[in-house]
ZAMI-793755 format. One record per residue (C-alpha): x, y, z; residue in one letter. Coordinates in steps of 0.1 Angstrom, whole numbers, plus 5000, padded with zeros to 4 digits. Example, Ala and Ser with C-alpha at 12.3 -4.5 7.8 and 13.67 -1.06 7.14 Angstrom:
<lumkols>
512349555078a 513749895071s 
</lumkols>
This chain:
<lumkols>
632910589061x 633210569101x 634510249116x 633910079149x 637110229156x 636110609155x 633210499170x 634910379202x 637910679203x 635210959203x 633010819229x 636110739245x 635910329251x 637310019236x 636109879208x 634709559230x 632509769243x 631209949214x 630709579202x 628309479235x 626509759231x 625509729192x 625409329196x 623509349229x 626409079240x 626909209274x 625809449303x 627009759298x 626410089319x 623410359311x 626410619308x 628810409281x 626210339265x 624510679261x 628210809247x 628110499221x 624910569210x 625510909206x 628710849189x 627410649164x 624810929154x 627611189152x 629710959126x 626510859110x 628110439117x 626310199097x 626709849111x 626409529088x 623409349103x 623709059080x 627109019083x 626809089125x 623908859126x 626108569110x 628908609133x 626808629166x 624108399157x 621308619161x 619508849137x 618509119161x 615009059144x 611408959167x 608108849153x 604708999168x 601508819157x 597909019174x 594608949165x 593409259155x 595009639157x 591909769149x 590409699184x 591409979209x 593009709231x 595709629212x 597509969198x 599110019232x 600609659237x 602309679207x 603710069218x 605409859246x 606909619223x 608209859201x 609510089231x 611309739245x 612509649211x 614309949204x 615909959233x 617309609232x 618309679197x 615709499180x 613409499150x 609609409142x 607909229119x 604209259128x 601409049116x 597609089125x 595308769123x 591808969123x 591008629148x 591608399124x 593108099137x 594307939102x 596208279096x 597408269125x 599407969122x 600408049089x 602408329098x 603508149129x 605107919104x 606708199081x 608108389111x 609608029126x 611107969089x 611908329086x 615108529098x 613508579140x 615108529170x 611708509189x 608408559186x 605208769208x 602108649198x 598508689215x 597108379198x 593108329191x 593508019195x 590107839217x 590407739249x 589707319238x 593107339213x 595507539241x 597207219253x 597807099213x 598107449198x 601207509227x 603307219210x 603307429179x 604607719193x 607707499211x 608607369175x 610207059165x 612906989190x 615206889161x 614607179140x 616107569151x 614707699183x 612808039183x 611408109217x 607908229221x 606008429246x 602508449245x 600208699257x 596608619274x 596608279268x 597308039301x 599607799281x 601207579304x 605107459286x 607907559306x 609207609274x 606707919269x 607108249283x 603508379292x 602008669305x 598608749316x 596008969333x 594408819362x 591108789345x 589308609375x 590408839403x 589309159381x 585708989370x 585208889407x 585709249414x 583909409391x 581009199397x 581209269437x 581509589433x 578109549409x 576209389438x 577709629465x 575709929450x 572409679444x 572609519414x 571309139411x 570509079376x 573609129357x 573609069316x 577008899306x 578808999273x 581808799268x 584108729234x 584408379216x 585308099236x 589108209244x 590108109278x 589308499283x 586008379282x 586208079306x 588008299334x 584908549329x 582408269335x 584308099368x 584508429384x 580608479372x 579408209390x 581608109419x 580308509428x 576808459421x 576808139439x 578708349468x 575508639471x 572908379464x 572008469426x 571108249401x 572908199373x 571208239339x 572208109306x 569908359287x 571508639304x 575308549288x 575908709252x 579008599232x 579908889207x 583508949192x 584909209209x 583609489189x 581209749195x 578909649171x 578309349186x 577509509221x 574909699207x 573009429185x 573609189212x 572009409238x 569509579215x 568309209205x 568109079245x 566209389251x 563709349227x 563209029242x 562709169273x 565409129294x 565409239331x 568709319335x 569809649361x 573409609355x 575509469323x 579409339322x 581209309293x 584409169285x 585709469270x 585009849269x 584409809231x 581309559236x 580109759270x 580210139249x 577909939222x 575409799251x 575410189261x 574210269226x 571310009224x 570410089263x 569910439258x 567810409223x 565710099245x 564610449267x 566610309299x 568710509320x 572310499327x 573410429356x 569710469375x 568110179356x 570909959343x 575010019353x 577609929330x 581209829332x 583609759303x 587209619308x 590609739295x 590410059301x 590710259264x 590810619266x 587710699250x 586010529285x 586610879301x 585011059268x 581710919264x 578811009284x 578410879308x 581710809310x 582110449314x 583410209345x 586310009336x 589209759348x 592509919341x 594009679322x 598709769320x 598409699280x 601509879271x 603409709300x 602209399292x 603609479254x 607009609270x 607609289296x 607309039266x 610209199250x 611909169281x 611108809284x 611608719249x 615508879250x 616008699281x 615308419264x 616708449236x 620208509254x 619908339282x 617708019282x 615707959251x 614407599262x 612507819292x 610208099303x 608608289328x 605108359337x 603808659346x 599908769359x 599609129359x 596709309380x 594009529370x 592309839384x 588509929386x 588110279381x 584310369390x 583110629365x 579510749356x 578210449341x 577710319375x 577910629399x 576310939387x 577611109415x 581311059403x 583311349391x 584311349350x 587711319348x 589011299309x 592111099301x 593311249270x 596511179273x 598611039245x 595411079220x 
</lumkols>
């Protein structure tokens, strides 16, 4: 059986750094470590986690809590986190809520009392509990620290490492860029009440009070994020005879199923009623008319939480960073006829 010895004599460094680069205990070049790595695959070196772990302190192990990998969002997050993890030398243990709060805590607690040295989570937890809900995630102070960072929720602890999308400068875009080609009477699908949902409305109507435009209740739909709920929700508001000429949804999943029920209610897309979905899925370019969308960097939000979370974890575990990241509209048939098809296919 290979040692760390024959690991470090045929890629031709000491042992001490054989060590930081398995351990992840210190900076080590791209080169050195390349020759480790490959090294170790060459002797076939087996290291002895549990035992390493002990000695070091950590278990090399991360937690990842999403609501829901069935929703197109979320598949490419959790490709960052796994990229990011496996670089740093970590592993995964992944738990999906389905948006359910009470679960979601649950496994929060099993991963906290479990063998993790930090934990990404995208919590469902509604915007009224965020301020509460944050002093679970920091933990007892006299009980083992495992840092956290949190995805799309605004949580405020220094103690927290967050990262977002800058859902009020995207909304406010969208929406100008709605009213820029003529559009007044915009229907509004939006998710639960998540603070998702309360950046969506502030952006609604400090721009509608901007251009003038009234702001009506009637005309916001709450769904949950799947496409099913786009289309009942705008098959229903149709029926009733809503007036709308353009429709935003909080997600390209709810905006495809508002296409649906548009289409089979005999209106036109984009001539009688523009759409435009946010995230950006690739099945936005697919459909016809292909849909308008915000660009939303899922997988580098999934990769930068690793980051975080290991600079935490070695670093300073009593503090994190927060991070906004941008999106990009990207203006596709749903609201422009006279745009070009462009499939993005890639990675499907």
């Amino acid at each position: 059986m290979a040692t760390i010895t024959d690991v470090a004599r045929l890629a031709g460094v000491s042992i001490a750094t054989v060590s930081h680069v398995i351990n992840g205990t210190k900076y080590v070049g791209p080169g050195q470590v390349d020759k480790v790595n490959k090294a170790i695959r060459e002797l076939g070196y087996k290291t002895n986690e549990m035992a390493a772990s002990m000695k070091r302190r950590h278990t090399m192990n991360i937690g990842v809590i999403l609501p829901n990998i069935r929703m197109v969002f979320f598949p490419e997050v959790l490709e960052g986190i796994e990229a990011a993890a496996k670089e740093k030398g970590y592993k995964l243990f992944y738990y999906s809520t389905e948006y359910d709060f009470e679960k979601e805590k649950e496994y929060l607690n099993q991963l906290k009392s479990s063998w993790v040295d930090g934990i990404v989570i995208d919590s469902c937890c509604a915007s009224d509990n965020i301020e509460e809900y944050q002093k679970v995630l920091i933990g007892d102070p006299t009980e083992k620290k495992v840092p956290v960072v949190a995805l799309e929720t605004p949580f405020s602890a220094e103690e927290l490492g967050v990262i977002l999308f800058d859902q009020v400068k995207y909304t406010t875009e969208a929406l100008e860029y709605l009213i820029s080609i003529g559009r007044k009477k915009i229907g509004l699908i939006t998710g639960p009440d998540l603070p998702v949902y309360r950046d969506t409305m502030t952006a609604c109507r400090k721009v509608f009070r901007k251009h003038g435009i009234s702001f009506r209740k009637a005309s916001v739909m709450h769904g949950d994020y799947f496409t099913e709920s786009g289309y009942v929700l705008a098959s229903q508001a149709l029926e009733n005879g809503a007036d709308w000429d353009a429709v935003f949804a909080e997600n390209d999943q709810m905006a495809i199923g508002a296409m649906k029920a548009i289409r089979e209610a005999g209106k036109r897309i984009p001539e009688d009623i523009a759409v435009i979905g946010a995230d950006g899925v690739f099945v936005t370019s697919l459909i016809n008319p292909s849909l308008t969308t915000i660009d939303l960097p899922r997988y580098e939000m999934g990769y930068r939480s690793v980051e975080m979370l290991v600079d935490m974890i070695r670093n300073h575990p009593d503090k994190g960073e927060k991070l906004v990241l941008d999106g990009k509209l990207i203006i596709r048939q749903s609201t422009d006829s006279s745009v070009k098809e462009n499939w993005g296919v890639k990675g499907w």
